[in-house]
N, C-alpha and C positions, 0 to 999 in steps of 0.2 A: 504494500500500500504506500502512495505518494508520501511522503513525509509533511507537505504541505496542505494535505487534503484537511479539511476541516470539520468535526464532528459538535456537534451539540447535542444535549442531552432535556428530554423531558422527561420533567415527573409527575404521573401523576399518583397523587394521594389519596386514595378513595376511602368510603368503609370499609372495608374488608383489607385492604393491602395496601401495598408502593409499587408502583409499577416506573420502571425509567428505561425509558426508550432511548437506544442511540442511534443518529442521526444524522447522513452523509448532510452538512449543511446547502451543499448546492445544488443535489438531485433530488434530497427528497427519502432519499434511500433509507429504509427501515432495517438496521446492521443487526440490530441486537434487540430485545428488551428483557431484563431484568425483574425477579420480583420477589416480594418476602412479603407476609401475613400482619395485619393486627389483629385485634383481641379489642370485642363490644361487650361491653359486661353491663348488669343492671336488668332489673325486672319490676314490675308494675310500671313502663313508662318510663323509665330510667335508658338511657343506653349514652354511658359513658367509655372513653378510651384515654389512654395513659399516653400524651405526647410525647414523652420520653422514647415510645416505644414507635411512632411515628417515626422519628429521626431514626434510630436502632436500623428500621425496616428503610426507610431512606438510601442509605446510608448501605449496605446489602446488596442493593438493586441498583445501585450506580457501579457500584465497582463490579457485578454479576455483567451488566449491559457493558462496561467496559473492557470487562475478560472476555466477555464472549464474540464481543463486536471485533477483536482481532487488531485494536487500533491501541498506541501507543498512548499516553495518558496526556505526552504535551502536544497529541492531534485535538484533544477536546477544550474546547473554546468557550464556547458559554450553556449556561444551565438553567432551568427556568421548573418553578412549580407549580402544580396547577392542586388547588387542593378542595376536598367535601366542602360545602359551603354551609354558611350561617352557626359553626360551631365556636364553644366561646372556652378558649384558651386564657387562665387568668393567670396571670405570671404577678411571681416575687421575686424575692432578693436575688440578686446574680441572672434573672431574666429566666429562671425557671419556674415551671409550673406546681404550682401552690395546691393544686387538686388534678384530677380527672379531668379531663375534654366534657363538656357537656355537647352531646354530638345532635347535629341539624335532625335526628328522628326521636327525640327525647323531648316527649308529650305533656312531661311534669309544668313546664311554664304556662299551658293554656290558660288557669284563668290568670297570669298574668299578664299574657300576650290579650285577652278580653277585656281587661280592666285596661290597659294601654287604649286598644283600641274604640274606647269608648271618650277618651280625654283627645288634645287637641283640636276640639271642633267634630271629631266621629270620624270614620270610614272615609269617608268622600276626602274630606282633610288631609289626611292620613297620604292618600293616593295621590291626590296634586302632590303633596310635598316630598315624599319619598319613593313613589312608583306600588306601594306596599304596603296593605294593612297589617299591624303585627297577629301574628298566629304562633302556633307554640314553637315551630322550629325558628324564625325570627332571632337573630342575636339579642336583641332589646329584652325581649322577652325573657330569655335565658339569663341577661345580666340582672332584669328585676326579680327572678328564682335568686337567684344565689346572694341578693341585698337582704330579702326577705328571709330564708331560710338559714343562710351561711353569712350573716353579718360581719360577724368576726375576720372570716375571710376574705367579703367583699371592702373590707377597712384596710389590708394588709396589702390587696393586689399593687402593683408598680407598674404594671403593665396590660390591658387589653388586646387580645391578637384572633386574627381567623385562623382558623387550620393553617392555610398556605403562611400566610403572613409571620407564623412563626417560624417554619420550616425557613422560611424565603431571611428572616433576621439570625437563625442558627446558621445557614449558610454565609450570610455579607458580614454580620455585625452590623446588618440597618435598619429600623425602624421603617419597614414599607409597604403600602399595600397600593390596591390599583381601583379605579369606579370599578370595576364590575363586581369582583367579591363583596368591596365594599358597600353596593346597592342591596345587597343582601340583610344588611344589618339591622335596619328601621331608622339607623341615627345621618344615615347620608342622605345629602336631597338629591336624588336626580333633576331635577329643576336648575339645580343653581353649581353640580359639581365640586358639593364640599359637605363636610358637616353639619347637620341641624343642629345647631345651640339650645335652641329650644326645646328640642327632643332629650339632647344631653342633659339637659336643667332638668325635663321629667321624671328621667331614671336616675339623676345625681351621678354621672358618669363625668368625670375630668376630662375634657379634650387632649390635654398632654398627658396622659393615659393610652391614647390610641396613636397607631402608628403613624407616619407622614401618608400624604396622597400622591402616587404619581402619577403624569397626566395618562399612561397608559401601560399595559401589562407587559410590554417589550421596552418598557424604558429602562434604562442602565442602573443601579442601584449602588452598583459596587465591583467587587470583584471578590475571589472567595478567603474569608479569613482565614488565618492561619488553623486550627484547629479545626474547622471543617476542610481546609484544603488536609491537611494530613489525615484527618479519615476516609476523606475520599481517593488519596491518594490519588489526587489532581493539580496540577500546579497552581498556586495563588492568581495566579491572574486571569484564571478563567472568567468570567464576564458573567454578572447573577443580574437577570432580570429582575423585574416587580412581583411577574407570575400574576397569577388571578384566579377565580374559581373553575369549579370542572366542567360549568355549562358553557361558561364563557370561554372557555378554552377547548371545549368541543366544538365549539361556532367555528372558533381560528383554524382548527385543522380540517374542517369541511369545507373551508374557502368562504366560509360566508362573514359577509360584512354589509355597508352600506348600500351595496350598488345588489346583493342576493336578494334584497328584498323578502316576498314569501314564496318565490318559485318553489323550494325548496322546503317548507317544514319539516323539522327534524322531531323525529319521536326515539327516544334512548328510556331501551330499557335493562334497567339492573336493578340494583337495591329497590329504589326510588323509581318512577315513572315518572319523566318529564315529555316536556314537549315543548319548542322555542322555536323563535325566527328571527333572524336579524330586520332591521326597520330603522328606517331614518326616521321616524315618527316617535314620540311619546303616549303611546297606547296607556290608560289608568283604567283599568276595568275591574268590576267586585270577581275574586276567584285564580285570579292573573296577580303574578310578580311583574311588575314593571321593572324591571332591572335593564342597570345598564350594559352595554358590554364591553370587553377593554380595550374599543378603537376608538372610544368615542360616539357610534352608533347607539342602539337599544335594543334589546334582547328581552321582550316581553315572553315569559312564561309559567305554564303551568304544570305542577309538581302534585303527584300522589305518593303517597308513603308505601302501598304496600304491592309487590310487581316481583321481582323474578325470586327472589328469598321466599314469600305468602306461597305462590303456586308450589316452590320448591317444597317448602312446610305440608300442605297438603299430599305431596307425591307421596310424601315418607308419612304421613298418617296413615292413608291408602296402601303401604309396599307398594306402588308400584315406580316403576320408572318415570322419570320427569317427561318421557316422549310417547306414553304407554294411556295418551288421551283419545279423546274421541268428541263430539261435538254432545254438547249440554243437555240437547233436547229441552224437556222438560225442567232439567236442572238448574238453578239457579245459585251465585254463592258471590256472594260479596267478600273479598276476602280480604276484610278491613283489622288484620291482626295486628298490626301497631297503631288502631285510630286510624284517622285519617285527616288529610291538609286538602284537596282537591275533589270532596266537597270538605269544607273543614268541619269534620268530625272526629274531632282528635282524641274522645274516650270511648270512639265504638267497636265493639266486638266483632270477631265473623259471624258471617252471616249465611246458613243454608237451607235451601226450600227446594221442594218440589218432587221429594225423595217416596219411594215406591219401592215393594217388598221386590222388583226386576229389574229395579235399577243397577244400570253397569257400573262399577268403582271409576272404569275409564271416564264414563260423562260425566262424573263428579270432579274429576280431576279436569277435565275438559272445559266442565264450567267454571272451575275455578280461573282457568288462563282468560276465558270469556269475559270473568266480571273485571279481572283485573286490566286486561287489554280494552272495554267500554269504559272504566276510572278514567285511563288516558285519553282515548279517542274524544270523548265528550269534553277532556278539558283542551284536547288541539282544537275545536269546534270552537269551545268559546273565545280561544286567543283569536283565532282567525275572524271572529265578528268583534271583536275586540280592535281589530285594525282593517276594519270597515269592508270585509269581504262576509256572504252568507253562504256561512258553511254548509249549507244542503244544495246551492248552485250550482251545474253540471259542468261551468267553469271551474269554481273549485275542487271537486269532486276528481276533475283528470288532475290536479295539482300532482305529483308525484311524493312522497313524503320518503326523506332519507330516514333508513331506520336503524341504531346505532346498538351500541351497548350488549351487556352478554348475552341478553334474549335477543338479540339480529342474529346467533351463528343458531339457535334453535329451529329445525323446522315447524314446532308446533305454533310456536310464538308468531312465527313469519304468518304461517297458513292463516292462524286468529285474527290476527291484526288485517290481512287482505282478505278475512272473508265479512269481517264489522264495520271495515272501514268502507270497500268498494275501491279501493285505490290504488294505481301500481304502487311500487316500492323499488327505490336504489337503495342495495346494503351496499355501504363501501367496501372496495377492499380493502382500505388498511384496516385492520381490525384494532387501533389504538388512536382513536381521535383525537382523545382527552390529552396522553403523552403526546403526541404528535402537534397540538394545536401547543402546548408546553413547549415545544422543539423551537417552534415557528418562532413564537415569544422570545427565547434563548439566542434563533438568528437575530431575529427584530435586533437585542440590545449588542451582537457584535459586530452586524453590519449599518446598522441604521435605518435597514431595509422596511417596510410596510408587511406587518407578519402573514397578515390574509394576502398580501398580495403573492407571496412566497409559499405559503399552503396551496392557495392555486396552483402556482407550477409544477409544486411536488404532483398535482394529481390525487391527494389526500383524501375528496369528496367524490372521486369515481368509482362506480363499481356495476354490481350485476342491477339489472334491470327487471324486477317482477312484473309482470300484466297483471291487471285487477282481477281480483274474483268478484261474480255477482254478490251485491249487500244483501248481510244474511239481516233483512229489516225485522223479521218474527226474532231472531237471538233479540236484537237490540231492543225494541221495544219491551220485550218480556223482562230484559232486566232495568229498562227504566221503571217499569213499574214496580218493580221490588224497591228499588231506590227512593223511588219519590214517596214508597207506603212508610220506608224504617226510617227516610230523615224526618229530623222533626224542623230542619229549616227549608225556604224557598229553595229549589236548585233549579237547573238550568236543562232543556232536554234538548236533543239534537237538533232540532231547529232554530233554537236560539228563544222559544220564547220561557217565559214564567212558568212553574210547576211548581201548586202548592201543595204540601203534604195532603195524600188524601185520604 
């Protein structure tokens, strides 16, 4: 290999692991990636992790991605982290962590993410000023849990940080984060590109408490301290971007920015079910994260809590295999096991109906991909009327929707998703967005380059092309009706209008 060639490295940090992809900086080329485990611990609505052990697993899968990618340690150039979003990192003395990660599916802050939501002026308020009403996964909400419950410890912290943001300050020695993460919090306005004071005043949060802002997720921050250069066993002057969250950094690596508009709607599914689009527009809709993303753009979306882990849970209650499904029929399952954000029902139970002494285990486990693949699809509906397209239009409907994350390489998930939605599907082939869009970032700050503009060339956002399957409208409808019988607020049905509990 060239001696000059130059690699970069993304990371990303998810729930479950680190994943760090290395990354021929000029082709795009996916050399290597890296990976090592974390540990979610907590029960009743609790789901904390040890950032200690974040960095550990970090830390693992760079130097994993750098053995295996074949490439000399002073070819890699800059590094960039992409990390879970909205979890709250509270650091003391010497800038380490004082407790557990309270992580973005930890449902204990609801009513304080309610009681927030209800000051400032209400909901509507809320949305002008931060893109975001708070709900329990919300930073805000997580810092007013831990004022309230853990005083002591909320009087002690020296430091506020996101997931990435600490990762991204254990790497530089910098205090940094970027809009996009940062939109995640409640305490940023996306309006005005800085923090609410007023919001700070609400929860009693110190502004010099939180990290600097920089204007974007590929901007330079530093280079690597000594102490992380010699764990990684990288040379100090590798180049550490701002980094930013994992949606926003799944956008960078599918080439989408200002100019993708929503040709493209992206549905990622793993832990979490989301669904996002890049938008020059500031969409504030009830149900929608108005988030920014880290170009400067807007990354309006919508997040459900429970998707490839709920169906996984079911599999293994059933024995059977995760691909060992069959279509619902009659079955219905909400499979709302850690609450739910997307409708927010954040202490609701699972939920099963429709069961009969012939019923197959398959269609149970069938329905369960079902309920949890319509969670999604109805909240890509509402983004989409959310930014002034009607989601049941036969213009919309040929939209093609990229589908990401560890249920993309599943054929059952693919099948589900094209047989509720009616829509083709591009899965990428890189199978590492989130890393990849992390990589982009990582060029961004050692060349100066435009990161989507350089995901683009990689080719990052191409892949196979599915044709729609006919919309299965009897699945959908049958489990809107289970939905709209067990919430007990307004939601929203695939048309876009009102549904009140009935």
């Amino acid at each position: 290999m060239p001696a000059s060639r130059s690699v970069v490295i993304g990371v990303d940090s998810s729930t479950q692991s680190a994943k760090a992809a290395a990354v021929d900086a000029d082709t795009g080329e996916l050399l290597a990636v890296g990976r090592a485990p974390h540990t979610v611990t907590g029960a009743g609505g609790a789901r904390e992790s040890d950032p200690e052990e974040w960095w550990t697993a970090l830390v693992t899968a760079v130097r994993s991605a750098v053995r295996d990618a074949g490439v000399p340690a002073g070819a890699v150039t800059g590094i960039a982290v992409a990390g879970q979003q909205h979890g709250l990192v509270a650091l003391g003395p010497g800038r380490r962590p004082l407790r557990p990660a309270l992580l973005w599916n930890d449902t204990r802050s609801a009513p304080q993410a309610a009681a927030l939501a209800a000051r400032l002026g209400g909901p509507e308020a809320w949305r002008d000023r931060t893109g975001s009403v708070p709900v329990a996964s919300m930073t805000a909400a997580k810092w007013q849990w831990l004022r309230e419950h853990e005083p002591r410890r909320a009087d002690a912290v020296t430091g506020v940080r996101l997931p990435h943001d600490h990762l991204t300050e254990r790497l530089s020695g910098t205090a940094a984060t970027d809009p996009g993460d940062a939109s995640g919090t409640c305490w940023y306005g996306t309006a005005t590109g800085a923090y609410d004071r007023e919001v700070l005043d609400l929860v009693g949060l110190d502004p010099a408490l939180l990290p600097a802002l920089a204007p974007t997720g590929a901007t330079r921050v530093g280079t690597l301290a000594p102490a992380a250069a010699g764990a990684l066993g990288l040379p100090r002057t590798v180049a550490v971007a701002a980094g930013t969250g994992d949606n926003m950094a799944a956008a960078v690596g599918l080439g989408l920015g200002g100019a993708g508009l929503l040709d493209h709607p992206v549905v990622s599914l793993g832990t979490s079910g989301t669904v996002f689009a890049a938008t020059r527009a500031r969409p504030a809709a009830p149900g929608l994260a108005g988030f920014a993303a880290t170009d400067g753009t807007y990354l309006p979306l919508g997040c459900t809590l429970n998707c490839t882990l709920a169906v996984d849970r079911f599999a293994a209650l059933l024995g059977l295999d995760r691909e060992d499904a069959v279509p619902g029929g009659g079955v219905v399952v909400l499979p709302y096991l850690d609450g739910e954000r997307t409708p927010d029902l954040p202490h609701a139970a699972g939920l099963v109906t429709g069961l009969r002494h012939g019923t197959d285990p398959r269609a149970v486990l069938g329905a369960a991909y079902e309920g949890a693949a319509f969670t999604v699809l109805r909240a890509l509906d509402g983004l989409l009327a959310a930014c002034g397209l009607d989601p049941a239009a036969p213009d919309a409907r040929d939209r093609p929707l990229r589908l990401i994350g560890g249920g993309a390489r599943g054929r059952t998930w693919t099948d589900t998703v094209r047989r509720l939605s009616g829509r083709p599907l591009v899965v990428p082939a890189a199978g590492e967005p989130v890393a990849l869009g992390a990589a982009a970032l990582a060029a961004g700050a050692v060349t100066g380059s435009d990161p989507v503009a350089l995901a683009t060339a990689w080719g990052a956002g191409a892949g196979e092309v599915l044709p729609p399957l006919p919309r299965d409208e009897e699945a959908w409808d049958r489990i809107a009706g289970i939905l709209t019988a067990a919430a007990p607020t307004p939601l929203m049905d695939h048309r876009g209008a009102g549904a009140e509990r009935a």
